[in-house]
Backbone of each chain as ProteinMPNN parsed JSONL, in Angstrom:
{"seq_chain_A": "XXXXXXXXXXXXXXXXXXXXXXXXXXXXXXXXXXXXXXXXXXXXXXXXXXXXXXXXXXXXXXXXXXXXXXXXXXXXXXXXXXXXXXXXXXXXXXXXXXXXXXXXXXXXXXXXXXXXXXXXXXXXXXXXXXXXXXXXXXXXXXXXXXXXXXX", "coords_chain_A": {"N_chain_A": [[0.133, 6.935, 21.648], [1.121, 4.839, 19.813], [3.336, 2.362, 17.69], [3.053, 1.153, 14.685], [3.476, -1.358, 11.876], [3.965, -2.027, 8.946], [3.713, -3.982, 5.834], [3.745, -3.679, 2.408], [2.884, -4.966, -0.902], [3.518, -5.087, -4.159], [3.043, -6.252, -7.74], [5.395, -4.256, -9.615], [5.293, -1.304, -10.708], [4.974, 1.662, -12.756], [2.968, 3.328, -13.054], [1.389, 3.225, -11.342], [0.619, 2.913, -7.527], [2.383, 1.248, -5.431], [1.653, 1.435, -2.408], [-0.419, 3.359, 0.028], [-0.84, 4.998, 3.283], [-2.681, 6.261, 5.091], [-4.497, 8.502, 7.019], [-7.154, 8.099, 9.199], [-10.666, 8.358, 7.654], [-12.824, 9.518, 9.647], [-11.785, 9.62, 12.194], [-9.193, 11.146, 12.393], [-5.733, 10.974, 13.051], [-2.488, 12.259, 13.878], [0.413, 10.774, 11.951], [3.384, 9.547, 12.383], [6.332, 8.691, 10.465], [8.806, 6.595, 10.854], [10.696, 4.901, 10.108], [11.803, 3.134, 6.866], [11.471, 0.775, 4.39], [12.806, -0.122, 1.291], [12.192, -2.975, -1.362], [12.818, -5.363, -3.283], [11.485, -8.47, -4.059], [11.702, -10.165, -6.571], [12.797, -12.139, -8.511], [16.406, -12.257, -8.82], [17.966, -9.542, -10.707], [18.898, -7.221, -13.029], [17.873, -4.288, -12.68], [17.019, -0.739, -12.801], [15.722, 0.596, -9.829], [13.323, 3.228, -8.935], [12.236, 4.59, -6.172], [9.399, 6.34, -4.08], [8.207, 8.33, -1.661], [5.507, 9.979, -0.939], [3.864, 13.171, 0.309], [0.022, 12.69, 0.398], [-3.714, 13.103, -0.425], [-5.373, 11.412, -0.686], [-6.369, 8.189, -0.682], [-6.528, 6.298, -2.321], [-7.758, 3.574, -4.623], [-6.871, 0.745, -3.056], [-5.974, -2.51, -1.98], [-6.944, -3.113, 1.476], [-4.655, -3.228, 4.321], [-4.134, -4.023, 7.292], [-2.795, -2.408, 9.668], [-0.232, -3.647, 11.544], [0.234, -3.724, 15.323], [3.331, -2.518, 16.958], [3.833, -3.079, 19.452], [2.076, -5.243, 21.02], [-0.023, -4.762, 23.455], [-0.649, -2.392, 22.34], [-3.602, -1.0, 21.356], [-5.767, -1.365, 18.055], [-4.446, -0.002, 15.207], [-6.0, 3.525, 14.093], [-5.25, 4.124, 11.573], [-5.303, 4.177, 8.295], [-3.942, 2.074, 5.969], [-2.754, 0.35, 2.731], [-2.337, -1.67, -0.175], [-1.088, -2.361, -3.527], [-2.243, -0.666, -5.238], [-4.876, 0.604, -7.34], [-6.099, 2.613, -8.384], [-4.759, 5.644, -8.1], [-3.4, 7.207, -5.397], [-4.116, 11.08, -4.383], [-1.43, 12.513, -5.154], [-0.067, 15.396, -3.898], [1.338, 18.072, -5.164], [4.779, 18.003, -5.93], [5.386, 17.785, -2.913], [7.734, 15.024, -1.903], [8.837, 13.004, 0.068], [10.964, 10.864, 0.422], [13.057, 10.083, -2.485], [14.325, 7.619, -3.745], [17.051, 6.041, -5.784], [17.682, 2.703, -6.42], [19.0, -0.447, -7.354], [17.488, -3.425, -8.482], [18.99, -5.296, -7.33], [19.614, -4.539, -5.081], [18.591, -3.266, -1.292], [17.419, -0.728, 0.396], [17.135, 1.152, 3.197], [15.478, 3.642, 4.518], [16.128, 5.578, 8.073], [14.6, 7.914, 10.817], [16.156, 10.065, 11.812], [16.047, 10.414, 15.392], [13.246, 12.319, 16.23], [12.976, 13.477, 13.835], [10.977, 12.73, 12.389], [8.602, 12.153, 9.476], [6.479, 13.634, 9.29], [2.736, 13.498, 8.799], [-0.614, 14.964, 8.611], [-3.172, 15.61, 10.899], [-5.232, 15.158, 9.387], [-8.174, 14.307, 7.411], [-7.819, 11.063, 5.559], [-5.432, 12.643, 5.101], [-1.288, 11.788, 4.518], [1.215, 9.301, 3.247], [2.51, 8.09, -0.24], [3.497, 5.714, -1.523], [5.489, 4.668, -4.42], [6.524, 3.559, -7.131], [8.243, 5.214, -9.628], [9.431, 4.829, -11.685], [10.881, 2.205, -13.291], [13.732, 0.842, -14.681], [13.751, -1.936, -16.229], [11.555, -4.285, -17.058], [9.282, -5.806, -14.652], [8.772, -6.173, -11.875], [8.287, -7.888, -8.585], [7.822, -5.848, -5.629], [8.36, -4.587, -2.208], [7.293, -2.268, 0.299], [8.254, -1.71, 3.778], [6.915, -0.572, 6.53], [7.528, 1.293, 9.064], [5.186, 2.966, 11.614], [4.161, 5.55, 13.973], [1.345, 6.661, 15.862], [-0.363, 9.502, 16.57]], "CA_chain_A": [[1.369, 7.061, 20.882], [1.795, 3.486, 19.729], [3.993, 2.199, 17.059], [2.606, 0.375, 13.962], [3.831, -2.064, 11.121], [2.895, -2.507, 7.756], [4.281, -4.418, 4.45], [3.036, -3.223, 1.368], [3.749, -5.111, -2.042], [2.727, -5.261, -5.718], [4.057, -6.217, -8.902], [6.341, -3.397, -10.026], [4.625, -0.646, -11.657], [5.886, 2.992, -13.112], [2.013, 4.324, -12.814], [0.474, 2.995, -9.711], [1.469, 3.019, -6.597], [2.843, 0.132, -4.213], [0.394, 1.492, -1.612], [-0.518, 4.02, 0.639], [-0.976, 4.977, 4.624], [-3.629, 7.957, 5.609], [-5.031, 8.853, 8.322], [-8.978, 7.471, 8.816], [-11.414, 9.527, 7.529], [-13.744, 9.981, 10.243], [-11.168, 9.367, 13.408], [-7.805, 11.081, 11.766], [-4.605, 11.159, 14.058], [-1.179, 12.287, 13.006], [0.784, 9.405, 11.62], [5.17, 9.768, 12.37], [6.9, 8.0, 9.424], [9.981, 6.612, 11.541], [11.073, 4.09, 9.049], [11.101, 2.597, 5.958], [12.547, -0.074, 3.906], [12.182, -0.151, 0.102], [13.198, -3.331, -1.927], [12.451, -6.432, -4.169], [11.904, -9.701, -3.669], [11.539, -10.92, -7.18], [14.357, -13.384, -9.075], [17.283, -10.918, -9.179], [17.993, -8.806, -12.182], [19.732, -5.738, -12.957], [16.598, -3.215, -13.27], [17.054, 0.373, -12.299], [14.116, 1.144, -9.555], [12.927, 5.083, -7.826], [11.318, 4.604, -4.969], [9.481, 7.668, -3.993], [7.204, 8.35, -0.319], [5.066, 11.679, -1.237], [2.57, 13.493, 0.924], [-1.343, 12.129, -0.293], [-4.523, 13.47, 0.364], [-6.638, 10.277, -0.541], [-5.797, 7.016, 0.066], [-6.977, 5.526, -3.873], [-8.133, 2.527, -4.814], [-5.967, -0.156, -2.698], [-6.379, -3.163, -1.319], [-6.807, -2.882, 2.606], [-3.536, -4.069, 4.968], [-3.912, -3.844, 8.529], [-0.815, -1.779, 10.031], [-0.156, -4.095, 13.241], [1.537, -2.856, 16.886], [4.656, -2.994, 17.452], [3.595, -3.545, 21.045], [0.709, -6.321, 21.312], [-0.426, -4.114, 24.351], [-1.578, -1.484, 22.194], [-4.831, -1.088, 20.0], [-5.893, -1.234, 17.18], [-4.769, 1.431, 14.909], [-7.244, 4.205, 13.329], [-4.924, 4.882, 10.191], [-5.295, 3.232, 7.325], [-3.336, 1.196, 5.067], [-3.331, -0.449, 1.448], [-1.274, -2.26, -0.715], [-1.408, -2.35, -5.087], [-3.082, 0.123, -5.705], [-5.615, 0.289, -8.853], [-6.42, 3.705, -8.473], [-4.105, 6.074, -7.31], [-3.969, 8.184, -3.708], [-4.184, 12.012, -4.768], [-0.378, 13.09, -4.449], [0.59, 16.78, -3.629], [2.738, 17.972, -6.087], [6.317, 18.525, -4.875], [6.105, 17.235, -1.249], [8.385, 14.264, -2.307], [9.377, 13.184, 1.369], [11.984, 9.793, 0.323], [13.134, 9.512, -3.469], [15.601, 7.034, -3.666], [17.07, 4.852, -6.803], [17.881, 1.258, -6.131], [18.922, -1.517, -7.983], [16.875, -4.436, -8.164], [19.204, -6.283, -5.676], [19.532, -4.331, -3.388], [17.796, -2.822, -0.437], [16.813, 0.525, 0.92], [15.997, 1.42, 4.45], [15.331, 4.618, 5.995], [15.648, 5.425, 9.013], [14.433, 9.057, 10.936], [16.878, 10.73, 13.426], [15.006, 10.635, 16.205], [12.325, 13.772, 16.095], [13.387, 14.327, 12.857], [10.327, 12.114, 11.58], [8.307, 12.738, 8.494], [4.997, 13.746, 9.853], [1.371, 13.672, 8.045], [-1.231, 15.678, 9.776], [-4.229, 14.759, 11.516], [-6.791, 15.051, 8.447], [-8.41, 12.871, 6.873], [-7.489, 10.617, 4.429], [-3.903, 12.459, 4.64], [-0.39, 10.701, 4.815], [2.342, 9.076, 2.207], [1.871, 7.243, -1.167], [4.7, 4.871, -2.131], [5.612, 4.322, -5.837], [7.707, 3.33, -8.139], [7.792, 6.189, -10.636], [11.232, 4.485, -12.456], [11.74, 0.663, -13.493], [14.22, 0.538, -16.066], [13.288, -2.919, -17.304], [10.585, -5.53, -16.467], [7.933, -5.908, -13.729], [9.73, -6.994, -10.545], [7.688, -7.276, -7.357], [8.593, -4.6, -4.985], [8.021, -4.472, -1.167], [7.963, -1.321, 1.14], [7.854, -2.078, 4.941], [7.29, 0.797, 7.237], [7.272, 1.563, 10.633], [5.532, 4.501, 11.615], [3.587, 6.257, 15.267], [0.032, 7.312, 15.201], [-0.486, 10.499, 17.744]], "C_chain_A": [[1.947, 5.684, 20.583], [2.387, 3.577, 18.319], [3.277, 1.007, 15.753], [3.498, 0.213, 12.856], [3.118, -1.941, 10.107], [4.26, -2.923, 6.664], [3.124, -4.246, 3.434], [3.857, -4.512, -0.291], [2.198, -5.281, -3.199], [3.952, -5.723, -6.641], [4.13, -4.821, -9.515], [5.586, -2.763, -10.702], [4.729, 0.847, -11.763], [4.624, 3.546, -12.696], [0.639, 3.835, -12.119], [0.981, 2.6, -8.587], [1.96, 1.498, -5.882], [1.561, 0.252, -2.591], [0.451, 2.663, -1.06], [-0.927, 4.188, 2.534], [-1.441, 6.333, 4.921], [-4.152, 7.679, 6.695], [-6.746, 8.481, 7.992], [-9.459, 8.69, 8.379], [-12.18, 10.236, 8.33], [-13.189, 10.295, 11.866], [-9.4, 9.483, 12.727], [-6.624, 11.492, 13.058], [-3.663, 11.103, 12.869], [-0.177, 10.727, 13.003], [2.846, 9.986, 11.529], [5.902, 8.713, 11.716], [8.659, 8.028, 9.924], [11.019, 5.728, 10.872], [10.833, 3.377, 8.04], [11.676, 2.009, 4.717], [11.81, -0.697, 2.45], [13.276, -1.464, -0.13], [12.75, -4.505, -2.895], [12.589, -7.842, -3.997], [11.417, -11.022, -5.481], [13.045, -11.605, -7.803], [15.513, -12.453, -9.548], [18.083, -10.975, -10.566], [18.339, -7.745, -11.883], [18.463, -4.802, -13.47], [17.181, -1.868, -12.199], [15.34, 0.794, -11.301], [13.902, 2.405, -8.651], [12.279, 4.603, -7.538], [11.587, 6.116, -4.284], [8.331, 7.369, -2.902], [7.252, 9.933, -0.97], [3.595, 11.478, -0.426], [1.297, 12.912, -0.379], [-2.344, 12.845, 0.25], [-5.771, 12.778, 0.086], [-6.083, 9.284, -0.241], [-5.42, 6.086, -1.318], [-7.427, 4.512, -3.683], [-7.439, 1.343, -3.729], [-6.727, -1.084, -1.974], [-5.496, -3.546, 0.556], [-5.598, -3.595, 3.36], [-4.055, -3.479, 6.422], [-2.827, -3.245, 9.355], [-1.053, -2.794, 11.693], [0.93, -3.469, 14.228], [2.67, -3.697, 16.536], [4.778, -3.601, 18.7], [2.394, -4.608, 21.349], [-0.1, -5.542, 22.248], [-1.59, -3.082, 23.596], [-2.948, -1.551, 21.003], [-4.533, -0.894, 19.08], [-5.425, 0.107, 16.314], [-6.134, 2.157, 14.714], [-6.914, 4.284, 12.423], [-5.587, 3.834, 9.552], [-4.261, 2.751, 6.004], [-3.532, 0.361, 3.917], [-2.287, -0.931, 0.473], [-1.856, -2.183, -2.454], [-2.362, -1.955, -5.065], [-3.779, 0.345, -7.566], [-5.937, 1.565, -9.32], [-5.649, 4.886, -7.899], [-4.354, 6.954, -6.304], [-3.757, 9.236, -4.533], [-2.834, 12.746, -3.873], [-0.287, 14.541, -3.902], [1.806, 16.818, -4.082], [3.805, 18.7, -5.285], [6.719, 17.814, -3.846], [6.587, 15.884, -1.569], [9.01, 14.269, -0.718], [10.943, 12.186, 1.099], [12.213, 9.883, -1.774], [14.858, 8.572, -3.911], [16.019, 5.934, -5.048], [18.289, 4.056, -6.49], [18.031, 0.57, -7.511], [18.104, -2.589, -7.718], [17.375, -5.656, -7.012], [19.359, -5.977, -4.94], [18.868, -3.603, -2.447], [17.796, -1.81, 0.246], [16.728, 0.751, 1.771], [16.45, 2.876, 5.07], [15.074, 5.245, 7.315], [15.661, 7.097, 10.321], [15.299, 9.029, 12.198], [15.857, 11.018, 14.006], [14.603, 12.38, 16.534], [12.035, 14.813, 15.31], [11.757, 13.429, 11.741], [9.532, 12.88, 10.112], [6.79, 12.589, 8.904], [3.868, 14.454, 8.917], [0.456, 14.508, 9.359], [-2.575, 14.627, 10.133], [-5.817, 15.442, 10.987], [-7.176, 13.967, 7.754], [-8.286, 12.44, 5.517], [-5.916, 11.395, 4.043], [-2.613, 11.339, 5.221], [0.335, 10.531, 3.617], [1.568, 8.275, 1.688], [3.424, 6.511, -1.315], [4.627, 4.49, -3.376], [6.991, 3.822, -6.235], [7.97, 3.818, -9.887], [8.726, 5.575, -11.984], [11.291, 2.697, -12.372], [12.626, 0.555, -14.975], [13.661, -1.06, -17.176], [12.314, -3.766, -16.113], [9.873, -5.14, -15.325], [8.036, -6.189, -12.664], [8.584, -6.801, -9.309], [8.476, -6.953, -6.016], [7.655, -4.656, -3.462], [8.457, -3.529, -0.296], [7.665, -2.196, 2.81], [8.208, -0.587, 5.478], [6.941, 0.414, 8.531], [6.37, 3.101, 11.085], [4.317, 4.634, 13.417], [2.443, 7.072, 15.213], [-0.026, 8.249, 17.035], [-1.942, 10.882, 17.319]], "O_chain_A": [[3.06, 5.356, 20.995], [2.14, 4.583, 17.654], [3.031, -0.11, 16.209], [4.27, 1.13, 12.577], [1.899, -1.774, 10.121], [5.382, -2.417, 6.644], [1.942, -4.562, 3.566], [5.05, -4.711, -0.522], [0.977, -5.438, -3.196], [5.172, -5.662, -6.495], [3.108, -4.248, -9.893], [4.965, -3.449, -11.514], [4.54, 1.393, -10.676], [4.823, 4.415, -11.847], [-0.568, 4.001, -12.294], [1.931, 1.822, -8.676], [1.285, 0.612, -6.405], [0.919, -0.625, -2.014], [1.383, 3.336, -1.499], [-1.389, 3.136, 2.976], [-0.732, 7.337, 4.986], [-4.203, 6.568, 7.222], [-7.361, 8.563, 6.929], [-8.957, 9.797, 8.576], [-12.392, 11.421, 8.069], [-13.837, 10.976, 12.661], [-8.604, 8.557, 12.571], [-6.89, 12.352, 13.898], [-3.666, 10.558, 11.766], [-0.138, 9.863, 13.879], [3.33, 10.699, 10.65], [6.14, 7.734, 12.423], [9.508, 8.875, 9.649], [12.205, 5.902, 11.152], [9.726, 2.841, 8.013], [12.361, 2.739, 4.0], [10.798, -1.39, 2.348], [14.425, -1.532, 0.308], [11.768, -3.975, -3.415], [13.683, -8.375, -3.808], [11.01, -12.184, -5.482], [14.177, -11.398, -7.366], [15.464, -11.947, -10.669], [18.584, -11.884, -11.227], [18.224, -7.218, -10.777], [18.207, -4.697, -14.67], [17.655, -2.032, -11.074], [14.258, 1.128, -11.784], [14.457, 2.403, -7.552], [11.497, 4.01, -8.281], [12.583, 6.79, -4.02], [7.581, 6.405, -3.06], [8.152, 10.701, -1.31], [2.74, 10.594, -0.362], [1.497, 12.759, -1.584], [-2.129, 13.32, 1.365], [-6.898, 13.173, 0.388], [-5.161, 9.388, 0.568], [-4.42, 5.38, -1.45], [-7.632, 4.243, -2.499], [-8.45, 0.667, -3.919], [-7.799, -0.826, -1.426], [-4.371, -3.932, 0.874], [-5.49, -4.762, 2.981], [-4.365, -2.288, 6.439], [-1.89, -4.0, 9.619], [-1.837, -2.588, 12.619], [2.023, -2.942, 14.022], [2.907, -4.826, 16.105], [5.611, -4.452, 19.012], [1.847, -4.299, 22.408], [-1.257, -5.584, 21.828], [-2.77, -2.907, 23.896], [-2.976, -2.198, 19.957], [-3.451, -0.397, 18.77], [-5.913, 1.195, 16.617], [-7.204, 1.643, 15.042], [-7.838, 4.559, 11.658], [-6.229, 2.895, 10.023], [-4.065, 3.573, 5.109], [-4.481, -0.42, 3.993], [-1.234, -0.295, 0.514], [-3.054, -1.947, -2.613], [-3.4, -2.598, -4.905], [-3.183, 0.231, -8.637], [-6.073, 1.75, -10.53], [-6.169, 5.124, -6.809], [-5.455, 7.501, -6.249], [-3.221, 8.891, -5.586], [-2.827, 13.252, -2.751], [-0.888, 14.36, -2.842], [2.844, 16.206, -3.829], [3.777, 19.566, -4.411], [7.826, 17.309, -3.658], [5.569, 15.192, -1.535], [9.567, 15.269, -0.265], [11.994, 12.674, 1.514], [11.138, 9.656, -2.329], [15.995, 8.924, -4.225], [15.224, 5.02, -5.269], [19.451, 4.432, -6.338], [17.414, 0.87, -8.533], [17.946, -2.763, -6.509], [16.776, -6.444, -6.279], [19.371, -6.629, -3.896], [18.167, -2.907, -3.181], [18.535, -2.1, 1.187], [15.498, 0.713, 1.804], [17.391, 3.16, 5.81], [13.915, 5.444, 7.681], [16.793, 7.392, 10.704], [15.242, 8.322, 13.205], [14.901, 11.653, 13.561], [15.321, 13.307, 16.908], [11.516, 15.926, 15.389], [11.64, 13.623, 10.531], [9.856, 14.011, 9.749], [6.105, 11.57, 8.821], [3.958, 15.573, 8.412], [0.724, 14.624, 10.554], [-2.86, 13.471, 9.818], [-6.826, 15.893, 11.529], [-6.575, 12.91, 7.566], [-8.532, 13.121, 4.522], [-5.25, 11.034, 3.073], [-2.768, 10.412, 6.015], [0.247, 11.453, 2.807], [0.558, 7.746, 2.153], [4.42, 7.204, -1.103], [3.596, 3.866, -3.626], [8.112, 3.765, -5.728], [7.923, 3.157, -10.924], [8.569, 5.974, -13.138], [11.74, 2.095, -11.397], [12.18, 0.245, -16.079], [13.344, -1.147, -18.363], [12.345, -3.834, -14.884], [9.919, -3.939, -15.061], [6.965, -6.665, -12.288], [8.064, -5.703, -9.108], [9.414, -7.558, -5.498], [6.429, -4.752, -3.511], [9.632, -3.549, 0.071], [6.927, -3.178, 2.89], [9.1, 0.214, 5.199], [6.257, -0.519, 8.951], [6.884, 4.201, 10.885], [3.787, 3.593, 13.804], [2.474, 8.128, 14.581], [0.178, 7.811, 18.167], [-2.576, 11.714, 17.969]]}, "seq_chain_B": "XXXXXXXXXXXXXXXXXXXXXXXXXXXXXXXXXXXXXXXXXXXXXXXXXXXXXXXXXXXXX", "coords_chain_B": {"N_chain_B": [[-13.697, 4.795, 2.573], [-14.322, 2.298, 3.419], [-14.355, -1.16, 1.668], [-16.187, -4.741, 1.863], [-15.247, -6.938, -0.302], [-16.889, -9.847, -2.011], [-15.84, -13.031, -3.464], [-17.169, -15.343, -6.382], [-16.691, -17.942, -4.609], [-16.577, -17.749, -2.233], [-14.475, -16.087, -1.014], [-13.168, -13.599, 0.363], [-12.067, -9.833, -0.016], [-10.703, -7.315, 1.136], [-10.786, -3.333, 0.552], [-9.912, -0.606, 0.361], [-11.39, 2.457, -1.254], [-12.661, 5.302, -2.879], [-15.321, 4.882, -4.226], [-17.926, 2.097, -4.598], [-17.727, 1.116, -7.165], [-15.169, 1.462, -7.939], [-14.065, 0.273, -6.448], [-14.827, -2.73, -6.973], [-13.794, -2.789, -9.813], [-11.187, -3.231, -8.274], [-11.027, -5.358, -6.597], [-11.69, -7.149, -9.002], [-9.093, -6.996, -10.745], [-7.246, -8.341, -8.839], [-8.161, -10.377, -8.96], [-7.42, -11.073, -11.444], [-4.837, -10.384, -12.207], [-3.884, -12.171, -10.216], [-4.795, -14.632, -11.74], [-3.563, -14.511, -14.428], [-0.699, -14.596, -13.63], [-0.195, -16.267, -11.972], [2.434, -18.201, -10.587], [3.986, -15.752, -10.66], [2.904, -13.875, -9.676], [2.061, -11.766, -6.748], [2.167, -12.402, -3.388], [-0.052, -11.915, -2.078], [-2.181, -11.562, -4.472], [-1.827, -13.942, -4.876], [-3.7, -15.349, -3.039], [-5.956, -14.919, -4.245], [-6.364, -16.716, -6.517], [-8.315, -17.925, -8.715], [-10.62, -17.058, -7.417], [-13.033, -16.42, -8.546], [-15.878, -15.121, -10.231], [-16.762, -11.158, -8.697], [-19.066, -10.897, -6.762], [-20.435, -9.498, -4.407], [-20.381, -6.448, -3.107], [-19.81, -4.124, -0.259], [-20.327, -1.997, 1.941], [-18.261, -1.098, 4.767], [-17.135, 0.422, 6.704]], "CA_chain_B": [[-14.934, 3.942, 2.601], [-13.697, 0.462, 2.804], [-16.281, -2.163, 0.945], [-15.56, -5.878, 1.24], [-15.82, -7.728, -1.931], [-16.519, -11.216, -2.134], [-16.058, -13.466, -5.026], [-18.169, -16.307, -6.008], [-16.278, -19.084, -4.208], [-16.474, -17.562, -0.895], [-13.23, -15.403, -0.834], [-13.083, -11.968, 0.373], [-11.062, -9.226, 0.274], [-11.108, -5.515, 1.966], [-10.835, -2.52, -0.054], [-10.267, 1.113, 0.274], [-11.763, 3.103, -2.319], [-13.431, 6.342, -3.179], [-16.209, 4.69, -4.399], [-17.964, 0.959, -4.866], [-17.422, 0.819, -8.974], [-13.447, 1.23, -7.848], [-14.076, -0.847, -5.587], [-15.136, -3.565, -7.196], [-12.693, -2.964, -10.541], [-9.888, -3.361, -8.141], [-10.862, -6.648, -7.145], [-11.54, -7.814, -10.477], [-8.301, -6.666, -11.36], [-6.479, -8.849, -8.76], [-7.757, -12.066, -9.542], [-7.106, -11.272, -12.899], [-3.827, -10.812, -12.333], [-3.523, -14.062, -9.922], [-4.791, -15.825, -12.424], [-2.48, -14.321, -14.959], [0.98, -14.526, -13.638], [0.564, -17.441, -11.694], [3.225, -17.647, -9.295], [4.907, -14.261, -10.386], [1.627, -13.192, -8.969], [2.044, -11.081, -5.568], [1.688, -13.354, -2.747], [-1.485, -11.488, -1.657], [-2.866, -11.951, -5.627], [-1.96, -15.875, -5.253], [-4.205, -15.644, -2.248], [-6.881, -14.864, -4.545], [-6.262, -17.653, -7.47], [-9.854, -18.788, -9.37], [-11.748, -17.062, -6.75], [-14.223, -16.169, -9.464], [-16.407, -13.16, -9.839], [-17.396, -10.788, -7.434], [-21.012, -11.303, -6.12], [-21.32, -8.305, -3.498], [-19.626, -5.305, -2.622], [-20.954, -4.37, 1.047], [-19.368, -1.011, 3.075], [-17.766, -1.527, 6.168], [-16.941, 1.939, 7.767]], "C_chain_B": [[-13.946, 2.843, 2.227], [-14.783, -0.355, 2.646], [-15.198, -3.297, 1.542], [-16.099, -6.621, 0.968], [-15.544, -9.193, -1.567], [-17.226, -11.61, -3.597], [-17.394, -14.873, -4.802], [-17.666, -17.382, -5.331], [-16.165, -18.903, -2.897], [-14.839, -16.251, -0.297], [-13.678, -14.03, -0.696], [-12.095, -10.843, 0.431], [-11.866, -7.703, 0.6], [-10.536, -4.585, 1.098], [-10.914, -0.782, 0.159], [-10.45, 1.626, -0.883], [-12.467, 4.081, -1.953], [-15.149, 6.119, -3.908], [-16.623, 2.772, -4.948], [-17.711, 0.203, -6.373], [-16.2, 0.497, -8.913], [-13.002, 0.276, -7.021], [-13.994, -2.851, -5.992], [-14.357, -3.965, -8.949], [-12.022, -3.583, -9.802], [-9.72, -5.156, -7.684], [-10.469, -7.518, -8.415], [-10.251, -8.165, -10.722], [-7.14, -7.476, -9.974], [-6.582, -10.014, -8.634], [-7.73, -12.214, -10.708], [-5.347, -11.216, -12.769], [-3.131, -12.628, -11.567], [-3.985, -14.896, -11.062], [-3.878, -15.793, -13.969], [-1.525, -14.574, -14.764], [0.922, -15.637, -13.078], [1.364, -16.983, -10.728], [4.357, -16.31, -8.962], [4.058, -13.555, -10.365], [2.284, -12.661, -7.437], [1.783, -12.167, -4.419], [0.325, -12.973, -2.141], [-2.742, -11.909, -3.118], [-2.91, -13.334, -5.272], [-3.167, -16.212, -4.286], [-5.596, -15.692, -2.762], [-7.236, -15.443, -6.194], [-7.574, -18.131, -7.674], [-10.687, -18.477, -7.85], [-13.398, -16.502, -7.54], [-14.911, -14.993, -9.432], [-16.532, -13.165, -8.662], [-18.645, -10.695, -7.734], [-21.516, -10.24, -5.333], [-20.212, -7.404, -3.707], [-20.082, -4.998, -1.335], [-19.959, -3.221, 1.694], [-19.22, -1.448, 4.578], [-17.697, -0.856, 7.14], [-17.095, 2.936, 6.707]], "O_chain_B": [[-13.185, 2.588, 1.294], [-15.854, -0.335, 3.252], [-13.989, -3.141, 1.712], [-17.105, -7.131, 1.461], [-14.535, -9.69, -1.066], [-18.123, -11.218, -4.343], [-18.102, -15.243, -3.866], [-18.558, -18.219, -5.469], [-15.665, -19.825, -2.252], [-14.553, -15.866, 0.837], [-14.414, -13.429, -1.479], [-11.123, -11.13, 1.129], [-12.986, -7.229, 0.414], [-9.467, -5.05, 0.703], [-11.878, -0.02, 0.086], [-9.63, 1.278, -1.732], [-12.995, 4.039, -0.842], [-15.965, 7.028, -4.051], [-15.764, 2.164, -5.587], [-17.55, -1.0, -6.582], [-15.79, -0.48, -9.54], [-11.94, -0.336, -6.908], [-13.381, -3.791, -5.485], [-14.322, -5.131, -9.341], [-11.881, -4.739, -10.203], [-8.879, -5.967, -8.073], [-9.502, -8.212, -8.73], [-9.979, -9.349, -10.921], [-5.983, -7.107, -10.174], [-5.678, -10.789, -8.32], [-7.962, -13.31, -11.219], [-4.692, -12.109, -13.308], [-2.464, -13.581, -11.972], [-3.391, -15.961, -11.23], [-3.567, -16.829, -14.556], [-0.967, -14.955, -15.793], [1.845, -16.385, -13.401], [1.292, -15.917, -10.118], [5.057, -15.948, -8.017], [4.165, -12.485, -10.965], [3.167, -13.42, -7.035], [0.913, -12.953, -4.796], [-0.37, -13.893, -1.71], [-3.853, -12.4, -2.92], [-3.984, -13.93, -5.349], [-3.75, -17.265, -4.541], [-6.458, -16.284, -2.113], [-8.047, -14.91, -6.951], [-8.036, -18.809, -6.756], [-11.263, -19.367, -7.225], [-14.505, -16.306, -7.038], [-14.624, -14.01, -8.748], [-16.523, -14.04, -7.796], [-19.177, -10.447, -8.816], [-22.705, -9.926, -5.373], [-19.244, -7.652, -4.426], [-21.027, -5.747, -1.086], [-18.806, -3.568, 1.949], [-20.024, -2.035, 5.302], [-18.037, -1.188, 8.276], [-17.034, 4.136, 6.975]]}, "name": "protein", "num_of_chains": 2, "seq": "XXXXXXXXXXXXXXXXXXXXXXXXXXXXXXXXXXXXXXXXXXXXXXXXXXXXXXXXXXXXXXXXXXXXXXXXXXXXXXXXXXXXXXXXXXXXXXXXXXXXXXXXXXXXXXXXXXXXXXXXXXXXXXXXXXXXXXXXXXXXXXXXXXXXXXXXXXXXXXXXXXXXXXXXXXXXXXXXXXXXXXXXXXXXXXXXXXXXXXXXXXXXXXXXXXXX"}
């Protein structure tokens, strides 16, 4: 039951994701989505941005991130993690777990009443996609950070 | 399936994909943008500035 990290970013994009976090394919454990902090770190500007976390049941194209412990103690995860995505993870329509709209300056973070988390199961290749379905203007690069508990 | 792609200059990067063709687009496609935007490149794209084609693809797990 350890606790893992990850930062995800891309440049800003209405129809690909920011990244995704599934469960391995061959060694899947449930993954507890305990926090998670949407926001922008490009030259601030007034852009309208939705940030949206939705159940996945691939992972897509992305390029690989390492989720690290929160605890140095504990191993390696098994999930997996990915950042700018080229191809997208295969959402599930509806399950929309976070949709939140932000301004470009300012910052996002959710954070789960404890036991109230937002839990993926323990198949493979499931878990959340992060997007940005909504930029009113321009291309801004956009960074989620999550926290989340692999059982 | 994670591949990892290296370019011709020695640079690699790791990859989840559904298959090595997407695999090996998605590279492409982020030292095209590092070498597009420049420094309103991603700091992970800048990491991969004139690393030149990719040369392999290679699965990992």
């Amino acid at each position: 039951m350890a606790n893992y990290v990850v930062e995800m970013n891309r440049t800003g994009s209405t129809s690909q994701s920011v990244g995704s976090w599934v469960a391995d394919a061959t060694r899947p454990r449930r993954l507890k989505f305990h926090d998670i902090t949407f926001g922008s770190e490009a030259t601030p500007a007034d852009a309208a941005i939705l940030y949206k976390a939705q159940r996945c049941t691939t992972a897509g194209t992305v390029t690989s991130v390492t989720p690290a412990p929160a605890d140095p103690a504990d191993a390696a995860t098994e999930s997996d993690a990915g950042e700018n995505a080229s191809a997208e993870p295969t959402y599930t329509s509806g399950l929309i777990m976070l949709s939140e709209a932000v301004n470009q300056r300012a910052t996002f973070r959710w954070v789960a009443t404890p036991g109230r988390e937002i839990v993926t199961p323990a198949t493979a290749s499931n878990g959340l996609g992060f997007q940005t379905p909504t930029i009113s203007t321009g291309t801004p690069v956009v960074t989620v950070r999550i926290h989340c508990e692999e059982q | 399936m994670e591949y990892l792609v290296t370019f011709a200059k020695g640079k690699t990067i790791r990859v989840h994909s559904d298959s090595e063709r997407l695999a090996r687009r998605h590279a492409e496609i982020i030292v095209n943008n590092a070498d597009a935007r420049g420094r309103d490149a991603t700091l992970a794209e800048q990491a991969y500035k004139d690393a030149g084609e990719v040369v392999s693809v290679e699965p990992v797990s």
